[in-house]
Backbone as a chain_set.jsonl record, in Angstrom:
{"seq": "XXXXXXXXXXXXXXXXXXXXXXXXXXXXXXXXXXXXXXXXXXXXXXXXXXXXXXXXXXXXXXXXXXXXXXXXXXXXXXXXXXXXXXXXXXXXXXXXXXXXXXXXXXXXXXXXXXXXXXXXXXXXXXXXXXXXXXXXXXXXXXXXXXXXXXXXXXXXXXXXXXXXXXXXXXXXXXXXXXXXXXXXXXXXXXXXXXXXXXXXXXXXXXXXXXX", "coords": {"N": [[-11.65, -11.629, -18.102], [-9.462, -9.375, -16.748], [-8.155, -6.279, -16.498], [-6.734, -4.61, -16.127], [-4.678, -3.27, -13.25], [-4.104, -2.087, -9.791], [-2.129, -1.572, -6.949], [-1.342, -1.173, -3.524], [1.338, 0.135, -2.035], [3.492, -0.317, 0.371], [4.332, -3.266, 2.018], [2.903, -4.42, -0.296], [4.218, -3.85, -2.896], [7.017, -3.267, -2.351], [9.276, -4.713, 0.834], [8.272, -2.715, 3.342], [6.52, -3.127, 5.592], [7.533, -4.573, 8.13], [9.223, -2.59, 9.049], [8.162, -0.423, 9.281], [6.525, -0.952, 11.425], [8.191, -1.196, 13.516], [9.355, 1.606, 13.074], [6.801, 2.936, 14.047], [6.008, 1.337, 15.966], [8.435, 2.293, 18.448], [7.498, 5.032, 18.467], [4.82, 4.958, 19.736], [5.847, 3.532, 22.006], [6.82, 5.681, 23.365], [5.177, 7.726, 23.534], [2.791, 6.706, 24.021], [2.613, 4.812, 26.065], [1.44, 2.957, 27.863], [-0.215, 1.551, 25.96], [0.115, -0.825, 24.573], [0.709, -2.459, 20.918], [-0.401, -0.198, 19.18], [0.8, 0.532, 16.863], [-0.074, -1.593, 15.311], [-2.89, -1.236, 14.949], [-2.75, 1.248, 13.438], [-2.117, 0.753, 10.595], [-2.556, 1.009, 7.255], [-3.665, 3.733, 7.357], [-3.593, 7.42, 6.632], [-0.56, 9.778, 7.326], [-1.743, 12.51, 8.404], [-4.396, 11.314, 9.662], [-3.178, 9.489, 11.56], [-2.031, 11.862, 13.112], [-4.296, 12.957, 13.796], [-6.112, 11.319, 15.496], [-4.323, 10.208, 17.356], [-2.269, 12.516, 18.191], [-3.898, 15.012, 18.361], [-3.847, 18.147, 18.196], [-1.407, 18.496, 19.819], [1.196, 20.246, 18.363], [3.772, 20.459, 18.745], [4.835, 17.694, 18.985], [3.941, 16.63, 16.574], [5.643, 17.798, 14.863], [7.788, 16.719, 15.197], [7.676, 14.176, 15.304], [7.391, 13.897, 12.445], [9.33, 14.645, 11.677], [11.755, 12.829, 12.221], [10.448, 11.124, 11.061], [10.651, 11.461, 8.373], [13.314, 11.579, 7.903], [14.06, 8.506, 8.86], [12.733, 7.326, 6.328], [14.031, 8.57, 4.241], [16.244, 6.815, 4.637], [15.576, 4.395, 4.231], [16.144, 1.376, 2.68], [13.662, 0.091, 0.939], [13.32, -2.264, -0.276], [12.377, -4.405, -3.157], [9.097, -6.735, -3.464], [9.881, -9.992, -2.978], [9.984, -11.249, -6.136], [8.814, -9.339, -7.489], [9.149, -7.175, -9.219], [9.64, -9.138, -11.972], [7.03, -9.6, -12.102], [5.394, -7.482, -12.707], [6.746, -6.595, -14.826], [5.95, -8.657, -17.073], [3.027, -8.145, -16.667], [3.216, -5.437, -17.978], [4.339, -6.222, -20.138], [1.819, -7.498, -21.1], [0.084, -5.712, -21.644], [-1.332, -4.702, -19.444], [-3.055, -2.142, -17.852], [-1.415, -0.509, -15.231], [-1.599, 0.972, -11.692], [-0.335, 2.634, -8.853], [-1.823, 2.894, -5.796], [-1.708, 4.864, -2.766], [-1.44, 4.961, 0.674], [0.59, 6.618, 1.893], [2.669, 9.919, 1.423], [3.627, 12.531, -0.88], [6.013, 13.483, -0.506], [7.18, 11.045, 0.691], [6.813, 9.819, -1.684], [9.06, 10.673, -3.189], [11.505, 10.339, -2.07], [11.753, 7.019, -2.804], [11.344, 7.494, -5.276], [14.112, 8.111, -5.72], [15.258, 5.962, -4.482], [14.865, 4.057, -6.325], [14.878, 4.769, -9.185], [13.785, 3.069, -11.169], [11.068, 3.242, -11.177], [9.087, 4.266, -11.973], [8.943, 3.695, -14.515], [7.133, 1.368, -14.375], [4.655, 1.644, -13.479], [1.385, 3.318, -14.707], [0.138, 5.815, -13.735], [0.412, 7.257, -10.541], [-1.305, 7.565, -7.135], [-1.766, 9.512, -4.187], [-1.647, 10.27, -1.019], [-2.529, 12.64, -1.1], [-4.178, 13.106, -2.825], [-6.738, 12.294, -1.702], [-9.659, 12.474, -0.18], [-10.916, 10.56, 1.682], [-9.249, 8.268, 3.027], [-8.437, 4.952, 3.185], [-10.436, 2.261, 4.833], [-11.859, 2.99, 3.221], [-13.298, 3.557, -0.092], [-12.415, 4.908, -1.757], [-9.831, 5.795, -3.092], [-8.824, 3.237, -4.184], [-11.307, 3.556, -6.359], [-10.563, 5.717, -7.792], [-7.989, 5.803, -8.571], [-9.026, 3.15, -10.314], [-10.512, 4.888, -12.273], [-8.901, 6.449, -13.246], [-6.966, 4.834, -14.726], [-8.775, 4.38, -16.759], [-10.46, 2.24, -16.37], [-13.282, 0.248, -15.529], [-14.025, -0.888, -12.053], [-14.758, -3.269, -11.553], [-12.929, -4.495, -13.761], [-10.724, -4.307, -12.82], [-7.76, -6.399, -10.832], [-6.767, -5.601, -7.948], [-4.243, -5.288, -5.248], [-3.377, -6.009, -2.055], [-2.202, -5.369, 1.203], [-2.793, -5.159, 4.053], [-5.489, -4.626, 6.494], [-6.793, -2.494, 6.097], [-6.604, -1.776, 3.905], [-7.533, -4.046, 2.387], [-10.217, -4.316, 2.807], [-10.857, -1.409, 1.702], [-10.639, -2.688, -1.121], [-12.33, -4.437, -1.533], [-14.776, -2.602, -0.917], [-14.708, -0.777, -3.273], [-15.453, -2.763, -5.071], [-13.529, -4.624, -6.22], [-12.201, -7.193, -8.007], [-9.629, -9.124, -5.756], [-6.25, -9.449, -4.425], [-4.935, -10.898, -2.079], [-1.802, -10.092, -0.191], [0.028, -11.613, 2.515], [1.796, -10.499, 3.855], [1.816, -9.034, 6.073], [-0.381, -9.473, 7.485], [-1.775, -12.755, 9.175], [-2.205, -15.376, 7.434], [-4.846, -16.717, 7.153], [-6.37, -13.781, 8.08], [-5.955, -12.48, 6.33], [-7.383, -13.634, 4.486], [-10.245, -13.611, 4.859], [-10.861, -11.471, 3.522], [-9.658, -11.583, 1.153], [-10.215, -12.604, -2.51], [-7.97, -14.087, -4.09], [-5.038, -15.51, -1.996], [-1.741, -15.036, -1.703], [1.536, -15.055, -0.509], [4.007, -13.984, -1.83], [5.118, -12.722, -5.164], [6.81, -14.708, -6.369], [5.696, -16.653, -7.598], [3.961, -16.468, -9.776], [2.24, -17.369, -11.478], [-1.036, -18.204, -11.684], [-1.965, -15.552, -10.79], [-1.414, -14.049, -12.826], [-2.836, -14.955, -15.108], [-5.394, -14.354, -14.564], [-5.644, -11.772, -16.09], [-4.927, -12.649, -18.712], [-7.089, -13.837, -21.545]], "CA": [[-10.298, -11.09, -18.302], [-8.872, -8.346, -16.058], [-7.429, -5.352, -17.614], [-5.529, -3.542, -15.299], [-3.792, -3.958, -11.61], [-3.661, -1.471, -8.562], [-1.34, -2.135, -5.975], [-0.575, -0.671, -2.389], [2.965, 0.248, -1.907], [4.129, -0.795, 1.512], [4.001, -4.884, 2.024], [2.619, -4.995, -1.338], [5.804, -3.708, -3.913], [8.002, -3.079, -1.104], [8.735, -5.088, 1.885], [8.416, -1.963, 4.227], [6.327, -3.302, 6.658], [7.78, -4.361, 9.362], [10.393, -1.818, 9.266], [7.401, 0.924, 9.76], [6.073, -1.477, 12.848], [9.294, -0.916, 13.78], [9.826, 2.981, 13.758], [5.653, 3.523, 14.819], [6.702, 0.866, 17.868], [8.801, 2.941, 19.286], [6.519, 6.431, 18.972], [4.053, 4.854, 20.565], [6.326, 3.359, 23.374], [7.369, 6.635, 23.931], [3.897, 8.631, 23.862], [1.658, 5.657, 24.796], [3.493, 3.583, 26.966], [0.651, 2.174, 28.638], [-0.955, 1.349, 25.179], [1.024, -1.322, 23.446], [0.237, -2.494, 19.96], [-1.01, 0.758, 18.584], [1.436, 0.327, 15.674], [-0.591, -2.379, 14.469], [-3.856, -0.637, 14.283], [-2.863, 2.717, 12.005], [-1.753, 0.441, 9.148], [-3.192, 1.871, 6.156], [-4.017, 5.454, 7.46], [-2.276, 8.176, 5.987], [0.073, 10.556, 8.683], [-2.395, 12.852, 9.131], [-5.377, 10.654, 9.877], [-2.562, 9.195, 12.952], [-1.751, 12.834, 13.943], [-5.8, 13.502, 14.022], [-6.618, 10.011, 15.716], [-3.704, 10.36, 18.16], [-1.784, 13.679, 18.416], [-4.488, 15.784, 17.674], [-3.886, 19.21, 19.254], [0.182, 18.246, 19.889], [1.203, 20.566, 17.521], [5.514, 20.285, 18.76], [4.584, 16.079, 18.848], [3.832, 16.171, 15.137], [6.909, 17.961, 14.342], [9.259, 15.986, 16.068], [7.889, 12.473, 14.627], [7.53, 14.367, 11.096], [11.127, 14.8, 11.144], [11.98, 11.558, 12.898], [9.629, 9.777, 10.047], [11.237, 11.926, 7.196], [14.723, 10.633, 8.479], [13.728, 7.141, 8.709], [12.349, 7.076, 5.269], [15.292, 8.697, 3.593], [17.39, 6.101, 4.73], [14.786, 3.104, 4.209], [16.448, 0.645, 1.694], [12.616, -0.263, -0.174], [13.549, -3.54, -0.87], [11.176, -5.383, -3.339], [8.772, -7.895, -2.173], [10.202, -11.339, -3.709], [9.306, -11.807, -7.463], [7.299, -8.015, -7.992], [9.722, -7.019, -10.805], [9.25, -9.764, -13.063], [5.678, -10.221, -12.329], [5.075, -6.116, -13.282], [7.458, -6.657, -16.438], [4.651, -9.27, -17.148], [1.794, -7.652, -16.755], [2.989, -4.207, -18.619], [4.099, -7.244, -21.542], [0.429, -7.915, -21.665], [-0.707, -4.609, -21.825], [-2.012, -4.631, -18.537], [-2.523, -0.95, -16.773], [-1.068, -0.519, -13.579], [-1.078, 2.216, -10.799], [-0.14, 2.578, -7.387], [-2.82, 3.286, -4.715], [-1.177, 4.047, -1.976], [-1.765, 6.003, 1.662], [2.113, 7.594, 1.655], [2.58, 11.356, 0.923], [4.063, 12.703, -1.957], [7.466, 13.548, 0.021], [7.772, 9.517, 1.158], [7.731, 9.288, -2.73], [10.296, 11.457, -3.86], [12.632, 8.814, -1.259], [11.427, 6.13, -3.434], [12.042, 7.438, -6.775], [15.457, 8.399, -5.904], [16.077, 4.627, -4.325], [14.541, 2.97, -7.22], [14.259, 5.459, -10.321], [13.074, 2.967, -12.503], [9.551, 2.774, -10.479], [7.978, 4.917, -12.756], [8.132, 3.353, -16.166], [6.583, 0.277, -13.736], [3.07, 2.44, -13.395], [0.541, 4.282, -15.376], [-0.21, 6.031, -12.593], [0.575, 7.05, -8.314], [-1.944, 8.278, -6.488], [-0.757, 9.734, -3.248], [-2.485, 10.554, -0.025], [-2.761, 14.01, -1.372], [-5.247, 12.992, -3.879], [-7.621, 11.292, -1.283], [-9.963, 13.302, 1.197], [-11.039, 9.77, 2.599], [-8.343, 7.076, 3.229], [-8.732, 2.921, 3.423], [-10.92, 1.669, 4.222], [-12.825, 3.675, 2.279], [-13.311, 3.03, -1.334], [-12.125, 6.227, -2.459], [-8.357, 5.824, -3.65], [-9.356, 2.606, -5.43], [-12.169, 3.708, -7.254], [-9.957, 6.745, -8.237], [-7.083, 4.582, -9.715], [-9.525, 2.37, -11.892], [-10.908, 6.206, -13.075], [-7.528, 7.145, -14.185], [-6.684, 4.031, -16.028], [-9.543, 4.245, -17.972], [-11.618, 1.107, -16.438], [-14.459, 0.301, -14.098], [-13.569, -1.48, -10.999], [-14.915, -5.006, -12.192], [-11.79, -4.873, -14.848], [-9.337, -4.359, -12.023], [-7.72, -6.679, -10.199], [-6.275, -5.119, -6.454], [-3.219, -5.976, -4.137], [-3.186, -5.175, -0.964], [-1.807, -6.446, 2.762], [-3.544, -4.283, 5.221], [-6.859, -4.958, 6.71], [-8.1, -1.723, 6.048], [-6.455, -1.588, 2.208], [-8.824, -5.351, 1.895], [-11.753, -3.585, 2.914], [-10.974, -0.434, 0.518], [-10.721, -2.745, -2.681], [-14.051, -5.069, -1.367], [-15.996, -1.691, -1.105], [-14.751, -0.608, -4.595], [-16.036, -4.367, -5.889], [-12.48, -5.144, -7.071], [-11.224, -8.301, -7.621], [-8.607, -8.765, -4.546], [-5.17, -10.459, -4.389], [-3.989, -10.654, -0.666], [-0.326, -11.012, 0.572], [-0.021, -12.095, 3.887], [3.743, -10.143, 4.663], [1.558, -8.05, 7.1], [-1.325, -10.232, 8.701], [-1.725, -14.212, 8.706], [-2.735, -15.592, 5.885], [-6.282, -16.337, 7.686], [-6.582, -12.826, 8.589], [-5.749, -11.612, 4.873], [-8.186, -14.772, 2.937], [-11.143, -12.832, 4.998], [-11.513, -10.498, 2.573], [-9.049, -11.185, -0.529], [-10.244, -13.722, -3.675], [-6.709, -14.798, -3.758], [-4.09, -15.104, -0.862], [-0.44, -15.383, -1.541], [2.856, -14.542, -0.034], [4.793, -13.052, -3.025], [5.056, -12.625, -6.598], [7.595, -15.44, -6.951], [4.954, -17.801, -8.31], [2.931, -15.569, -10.068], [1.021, -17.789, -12.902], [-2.634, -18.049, -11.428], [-2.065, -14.322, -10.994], [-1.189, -13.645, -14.602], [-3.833, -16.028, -15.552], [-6.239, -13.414, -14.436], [-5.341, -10.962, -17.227], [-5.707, -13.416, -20.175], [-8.17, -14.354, -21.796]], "C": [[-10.182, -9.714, -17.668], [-8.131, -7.682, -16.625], [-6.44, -4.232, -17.211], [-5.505, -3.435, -13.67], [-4.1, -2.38, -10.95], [-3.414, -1.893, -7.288], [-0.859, -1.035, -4.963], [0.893, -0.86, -2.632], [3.722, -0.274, -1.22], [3.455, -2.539, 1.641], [3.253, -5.431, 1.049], [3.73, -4.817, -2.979], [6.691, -3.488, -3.112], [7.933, -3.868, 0.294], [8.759, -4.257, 2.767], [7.794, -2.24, 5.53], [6.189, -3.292, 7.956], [8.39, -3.403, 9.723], [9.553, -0.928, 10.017], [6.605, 0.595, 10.999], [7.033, -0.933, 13.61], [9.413, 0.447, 14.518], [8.138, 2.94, 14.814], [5.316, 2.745, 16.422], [7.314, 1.823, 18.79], [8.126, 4.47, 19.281], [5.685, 5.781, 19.683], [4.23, 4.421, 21.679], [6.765, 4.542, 24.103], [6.204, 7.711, 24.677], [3.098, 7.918, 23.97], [2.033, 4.237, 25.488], [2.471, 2.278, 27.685], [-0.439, 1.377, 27.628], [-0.669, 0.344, 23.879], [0.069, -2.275, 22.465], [-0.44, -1.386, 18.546], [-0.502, 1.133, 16.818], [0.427, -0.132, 14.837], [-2.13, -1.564, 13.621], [-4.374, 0.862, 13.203], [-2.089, 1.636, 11.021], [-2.631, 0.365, 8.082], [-4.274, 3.223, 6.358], [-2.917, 6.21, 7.296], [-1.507, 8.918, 7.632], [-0.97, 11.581, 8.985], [-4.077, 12.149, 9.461], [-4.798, 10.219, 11.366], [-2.423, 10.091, 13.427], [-3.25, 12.761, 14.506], [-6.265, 12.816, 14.893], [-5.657, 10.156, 17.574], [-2.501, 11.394, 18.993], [-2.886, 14.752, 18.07], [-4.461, 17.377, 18.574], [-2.168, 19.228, 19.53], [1.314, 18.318, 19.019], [3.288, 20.313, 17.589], [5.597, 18.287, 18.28], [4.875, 15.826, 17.49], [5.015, 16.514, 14.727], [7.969, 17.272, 14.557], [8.748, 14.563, 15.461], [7.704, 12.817, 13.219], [9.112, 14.124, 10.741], [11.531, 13.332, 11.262], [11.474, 10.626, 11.438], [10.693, 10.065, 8.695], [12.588, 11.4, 6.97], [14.763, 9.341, 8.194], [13.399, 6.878, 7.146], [13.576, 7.235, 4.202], [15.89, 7.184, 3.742], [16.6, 4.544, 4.503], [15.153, 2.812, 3.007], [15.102, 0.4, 0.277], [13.376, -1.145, -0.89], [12.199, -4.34, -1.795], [10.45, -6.788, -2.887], [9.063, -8.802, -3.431], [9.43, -10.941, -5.081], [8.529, -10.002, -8.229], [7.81, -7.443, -9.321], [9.297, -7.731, -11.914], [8.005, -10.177, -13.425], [5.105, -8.761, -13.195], [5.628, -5.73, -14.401], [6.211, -7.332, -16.624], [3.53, -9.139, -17.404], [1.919, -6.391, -18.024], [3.697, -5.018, -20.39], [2.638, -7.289, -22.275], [-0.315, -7.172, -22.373], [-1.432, -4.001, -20.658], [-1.715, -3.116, -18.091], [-2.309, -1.225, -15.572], [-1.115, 0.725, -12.539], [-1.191, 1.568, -9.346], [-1.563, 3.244, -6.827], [-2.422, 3.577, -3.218], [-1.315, 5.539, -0.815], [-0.411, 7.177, 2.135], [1.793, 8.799, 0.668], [3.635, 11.369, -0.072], [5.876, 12.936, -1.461], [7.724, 11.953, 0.076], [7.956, 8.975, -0.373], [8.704, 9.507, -3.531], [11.264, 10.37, -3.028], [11.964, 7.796, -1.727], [11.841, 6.175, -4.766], [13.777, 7.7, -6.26], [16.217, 6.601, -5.059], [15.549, 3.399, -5.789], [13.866, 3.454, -8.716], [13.69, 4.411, -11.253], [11.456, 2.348, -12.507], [8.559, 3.224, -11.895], [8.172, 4.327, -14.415], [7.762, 1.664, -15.88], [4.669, 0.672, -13.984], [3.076, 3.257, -14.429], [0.34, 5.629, -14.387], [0.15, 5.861, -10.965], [-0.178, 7.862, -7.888], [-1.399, 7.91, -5.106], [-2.137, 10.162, -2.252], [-2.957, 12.142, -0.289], [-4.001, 14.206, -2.037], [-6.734, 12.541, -3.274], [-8.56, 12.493, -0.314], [-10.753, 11.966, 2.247], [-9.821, 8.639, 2.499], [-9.056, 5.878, 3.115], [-8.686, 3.033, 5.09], [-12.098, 1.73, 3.083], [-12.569, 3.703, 0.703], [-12.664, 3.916, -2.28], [-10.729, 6.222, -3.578], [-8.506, 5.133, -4.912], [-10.021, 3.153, -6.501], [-10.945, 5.311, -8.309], [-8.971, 6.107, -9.378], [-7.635, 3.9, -10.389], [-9.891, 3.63, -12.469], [-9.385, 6.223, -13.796], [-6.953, 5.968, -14.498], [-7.253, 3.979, -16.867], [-10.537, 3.262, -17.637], [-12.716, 1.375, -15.024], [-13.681, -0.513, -13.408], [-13.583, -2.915, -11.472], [-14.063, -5.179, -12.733], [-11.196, -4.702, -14.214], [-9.44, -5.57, -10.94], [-6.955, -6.31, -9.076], [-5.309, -5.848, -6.18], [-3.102, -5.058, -3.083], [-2.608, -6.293, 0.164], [-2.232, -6.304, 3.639], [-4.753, -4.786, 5.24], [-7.607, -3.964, 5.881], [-8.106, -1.636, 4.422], [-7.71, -2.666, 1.933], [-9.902, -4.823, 1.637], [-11.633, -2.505, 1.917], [-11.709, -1.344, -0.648], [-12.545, -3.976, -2.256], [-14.932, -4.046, -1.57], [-15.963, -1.471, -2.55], [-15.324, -2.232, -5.689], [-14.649, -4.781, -6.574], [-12.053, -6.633, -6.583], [-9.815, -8.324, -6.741], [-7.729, -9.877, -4.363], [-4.583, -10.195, -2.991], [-2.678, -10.823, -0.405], [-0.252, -10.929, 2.171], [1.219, -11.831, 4.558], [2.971, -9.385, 5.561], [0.829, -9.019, 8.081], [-0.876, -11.469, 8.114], [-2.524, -14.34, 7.961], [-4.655, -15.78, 6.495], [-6.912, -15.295, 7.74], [-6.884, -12.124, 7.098], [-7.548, -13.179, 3.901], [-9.528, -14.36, 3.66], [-11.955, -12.297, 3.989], [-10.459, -10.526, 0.922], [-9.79, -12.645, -1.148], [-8.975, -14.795, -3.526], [-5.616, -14.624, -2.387], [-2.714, -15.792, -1.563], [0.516, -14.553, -0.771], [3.779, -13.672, -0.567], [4.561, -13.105, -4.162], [6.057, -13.368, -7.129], [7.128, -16.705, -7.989], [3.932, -17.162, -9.281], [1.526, -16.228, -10.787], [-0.756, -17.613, -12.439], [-2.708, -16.781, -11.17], [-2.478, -13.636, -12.216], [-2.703, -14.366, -15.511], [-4.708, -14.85, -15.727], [-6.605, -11.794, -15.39], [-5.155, -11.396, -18.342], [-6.547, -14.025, -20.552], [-8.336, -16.281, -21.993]], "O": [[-10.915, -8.858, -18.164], [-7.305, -8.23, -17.355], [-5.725, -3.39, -17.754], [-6.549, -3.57, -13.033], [-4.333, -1.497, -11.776], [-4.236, -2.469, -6.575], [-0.129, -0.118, -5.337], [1.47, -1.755, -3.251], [4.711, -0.799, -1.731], [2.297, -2.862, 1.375], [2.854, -6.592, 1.139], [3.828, -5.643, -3.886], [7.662, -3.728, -3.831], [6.889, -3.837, 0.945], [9.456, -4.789, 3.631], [8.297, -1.762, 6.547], [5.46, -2.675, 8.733], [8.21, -3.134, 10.911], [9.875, -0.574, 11.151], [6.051, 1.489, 11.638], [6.668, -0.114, 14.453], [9.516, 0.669, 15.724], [8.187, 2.92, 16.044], [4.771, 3.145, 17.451], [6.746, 2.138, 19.836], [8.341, 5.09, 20.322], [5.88, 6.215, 20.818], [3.368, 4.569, 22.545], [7.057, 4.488, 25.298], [6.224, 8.269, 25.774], [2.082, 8.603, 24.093], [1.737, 3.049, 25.354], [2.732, 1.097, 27.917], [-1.35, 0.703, 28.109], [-0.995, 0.498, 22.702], [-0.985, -2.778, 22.853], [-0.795, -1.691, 17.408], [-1.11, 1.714, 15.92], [-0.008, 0.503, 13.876], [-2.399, -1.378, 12.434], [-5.377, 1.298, 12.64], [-1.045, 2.205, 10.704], [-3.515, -0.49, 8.128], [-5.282, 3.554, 5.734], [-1.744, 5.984, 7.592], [-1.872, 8.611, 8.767], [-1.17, 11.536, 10.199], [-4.943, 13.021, 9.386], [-5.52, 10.412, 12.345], [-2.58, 9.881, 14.63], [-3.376, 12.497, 15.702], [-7.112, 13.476, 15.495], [-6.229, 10.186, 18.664], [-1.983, 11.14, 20.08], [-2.437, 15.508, 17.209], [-5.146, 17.521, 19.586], [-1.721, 20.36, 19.345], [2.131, 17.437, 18.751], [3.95, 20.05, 16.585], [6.319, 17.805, 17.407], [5.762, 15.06, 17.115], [5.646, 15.621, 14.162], [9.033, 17.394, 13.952], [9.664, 13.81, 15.129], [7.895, 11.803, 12.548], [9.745, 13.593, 9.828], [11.603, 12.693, 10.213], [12.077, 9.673, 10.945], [11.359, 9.198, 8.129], [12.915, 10.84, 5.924], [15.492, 8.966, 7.276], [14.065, 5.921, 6.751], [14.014, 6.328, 3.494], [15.907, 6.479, 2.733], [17.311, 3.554, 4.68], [14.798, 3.555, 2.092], [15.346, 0.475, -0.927], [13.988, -0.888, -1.926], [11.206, -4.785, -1.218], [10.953, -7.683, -2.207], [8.679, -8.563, -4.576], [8.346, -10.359, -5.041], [7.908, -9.813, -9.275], [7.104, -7.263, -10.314], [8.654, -7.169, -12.801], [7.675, -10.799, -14.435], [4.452, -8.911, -14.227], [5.237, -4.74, -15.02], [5.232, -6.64, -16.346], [2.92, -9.819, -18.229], [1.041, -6.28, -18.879], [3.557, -4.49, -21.493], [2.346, -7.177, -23.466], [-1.078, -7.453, -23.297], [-2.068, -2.954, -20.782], [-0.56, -2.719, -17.94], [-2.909, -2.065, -14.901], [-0.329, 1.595, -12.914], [-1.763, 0.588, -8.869], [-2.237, 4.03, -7.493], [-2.709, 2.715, -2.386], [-1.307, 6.72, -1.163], [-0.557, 8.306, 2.604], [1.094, 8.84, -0.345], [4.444, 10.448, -0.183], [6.801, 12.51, -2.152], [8.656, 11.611, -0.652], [8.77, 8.094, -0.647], [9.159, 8.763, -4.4], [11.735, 9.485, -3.743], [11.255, 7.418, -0.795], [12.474, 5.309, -5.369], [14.552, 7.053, -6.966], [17.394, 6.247, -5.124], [15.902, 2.24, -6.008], [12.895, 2.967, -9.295], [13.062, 4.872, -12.207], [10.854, 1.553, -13.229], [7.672, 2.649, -12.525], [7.424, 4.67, -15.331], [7.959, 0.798, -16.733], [3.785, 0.017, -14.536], [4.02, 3.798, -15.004], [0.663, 6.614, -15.051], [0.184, 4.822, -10.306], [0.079, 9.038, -8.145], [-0.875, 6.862, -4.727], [-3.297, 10.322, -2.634], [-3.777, 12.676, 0.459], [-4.747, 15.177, -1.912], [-7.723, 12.417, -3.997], [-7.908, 13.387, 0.225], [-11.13, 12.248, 3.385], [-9.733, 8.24, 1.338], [-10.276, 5.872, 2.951], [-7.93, 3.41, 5.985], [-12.82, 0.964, 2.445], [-11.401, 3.915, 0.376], [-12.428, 3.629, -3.454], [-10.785, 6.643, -4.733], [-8.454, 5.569, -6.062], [-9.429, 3.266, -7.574], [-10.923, 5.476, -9.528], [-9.125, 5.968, -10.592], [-7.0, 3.694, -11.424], [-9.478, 3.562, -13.627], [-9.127, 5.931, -14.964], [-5.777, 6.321, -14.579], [-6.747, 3.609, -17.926], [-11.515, 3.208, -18.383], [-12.859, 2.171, -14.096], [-12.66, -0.943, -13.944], [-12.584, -3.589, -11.724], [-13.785, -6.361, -12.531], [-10.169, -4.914, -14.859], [-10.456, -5.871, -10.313], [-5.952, -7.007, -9.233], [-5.239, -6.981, -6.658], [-2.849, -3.853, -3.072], [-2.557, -7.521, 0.1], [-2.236, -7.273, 4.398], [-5.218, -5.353, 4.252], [-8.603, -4.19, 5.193], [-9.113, -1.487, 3.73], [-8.734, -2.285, 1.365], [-10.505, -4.79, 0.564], [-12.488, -2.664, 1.046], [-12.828, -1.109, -1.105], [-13.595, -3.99, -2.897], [-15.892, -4.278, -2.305], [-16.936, -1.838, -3.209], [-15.436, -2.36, -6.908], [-14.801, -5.359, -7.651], [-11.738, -7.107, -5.492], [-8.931, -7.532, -7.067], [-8.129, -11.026, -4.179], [-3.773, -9.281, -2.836], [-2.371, -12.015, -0.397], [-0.592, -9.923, 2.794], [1.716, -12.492, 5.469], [3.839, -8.734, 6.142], [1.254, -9.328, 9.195], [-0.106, -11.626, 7.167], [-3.485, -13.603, 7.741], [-5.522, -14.963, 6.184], [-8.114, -15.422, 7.505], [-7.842, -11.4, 6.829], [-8.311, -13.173, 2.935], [-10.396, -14.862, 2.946], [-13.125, -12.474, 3.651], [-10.528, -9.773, -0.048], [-9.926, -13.636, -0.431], [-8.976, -15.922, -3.032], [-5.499, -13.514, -1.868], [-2.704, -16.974, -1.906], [0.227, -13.404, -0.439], [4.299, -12.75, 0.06], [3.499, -13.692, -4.366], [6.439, -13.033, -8.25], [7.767, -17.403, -8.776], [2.88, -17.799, -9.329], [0.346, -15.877, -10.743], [-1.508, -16.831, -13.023], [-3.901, -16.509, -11.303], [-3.452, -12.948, -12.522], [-3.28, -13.932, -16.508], [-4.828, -14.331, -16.836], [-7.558, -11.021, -15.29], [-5.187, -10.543, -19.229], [-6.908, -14.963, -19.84], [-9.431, -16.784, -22.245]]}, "num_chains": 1, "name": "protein.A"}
């Protein structure tokens, strides 16, 4: 019996996704023209891990897609992914703890609570890229979020969509629920226990938190 959840934010409670393929498509068509795909491979590194990785030294660069991002985010709907409401009523029925884990800065969540104030009596807990000095795929965030619920890793079960989030909650030993709104489902059943699509079906989920 599993005793408490941590869940990535983007393509795992939110479908943000593609949207953020989207804006980091066009920065990189603009400043790596000759380098297409680059979107794909910063998903789940925080913004400065991409400045460090690929602006590093391009101190006007950062400002100008800071703003550009800050913009974009404001105005980003954060639509839930199918079913995540009633499955996170559900869980916090059970008793289950919950927190976010998630590589977004503490500004990208202030434009979150104000599109969806009633996030927070969803979580125990948001840990923010602020809190991290290593990112995913590194075990760090995870293991942090089962600390501040109170459990060991073995009693959590994970959600993630990202390659590198997978690999986070495998290093932390957590049980791992994949959704496949980012990679193909092949790509995601790699490294998760479970693979689904959404939280519209939830039961063999829920399962996992009763005894």
């Amino acid at each position: 019996m599993k005793k408490a959840a941590l869940f990535d934010l983007d393509g795992v409670v939110f479908d943000t996704e593609p949207l953020y393929s989207q804006f980091w498509g066009s920065v990189f068509k603009r400043y790596y023209p000759d380098q297409p795909g680059l979107e794909q491979k910063i998903k789940g590194s925080t913004l400065v891990q991409i400045y460090d990785r690929y602006f590093a030294g391009r101190q006007s660069d950062q400002d100008n897609i800071t703003k550009d991002l800050n913009e974009f985010e404001h105005n980003m709907p954060f639509r839930y992914i199918p079913g995540f409401e009633s499955f996170i009523v559900a869980l916090r029925e059970r008793g289950v703890k919950t927190a976010v884990v998630t590589s977004s800065n503490a500004e990208k969540m202030g434009n979150v609570y104000r599109a969806h104030p009633e996030l927070s009596s969803y979580f125990d807990a948001v840990l923010t890229s602020e809190e991290f000095t290593r990112s995913k795929p590194d075990p760090e965030g995870y293991l942090k979020g089962a600390e501040r619920l109170g459990f060991d890793p073995s009693e959590c079960v994970g959600f993630e969509d990202s390659v590198n989030g997978l690999k986070s909650l495998n290093a932390a030993k957590v049980f791992t629920v994949g959704l496949d709104t980012t990679n193909p489902c092949e790509v995601v059943a790699e490294y998760a226990d479970i693979v689904v699509s959404d939280f519209a079906t939830p039961e063999a989920i829920i399962a996992l938190f009763e005894a």
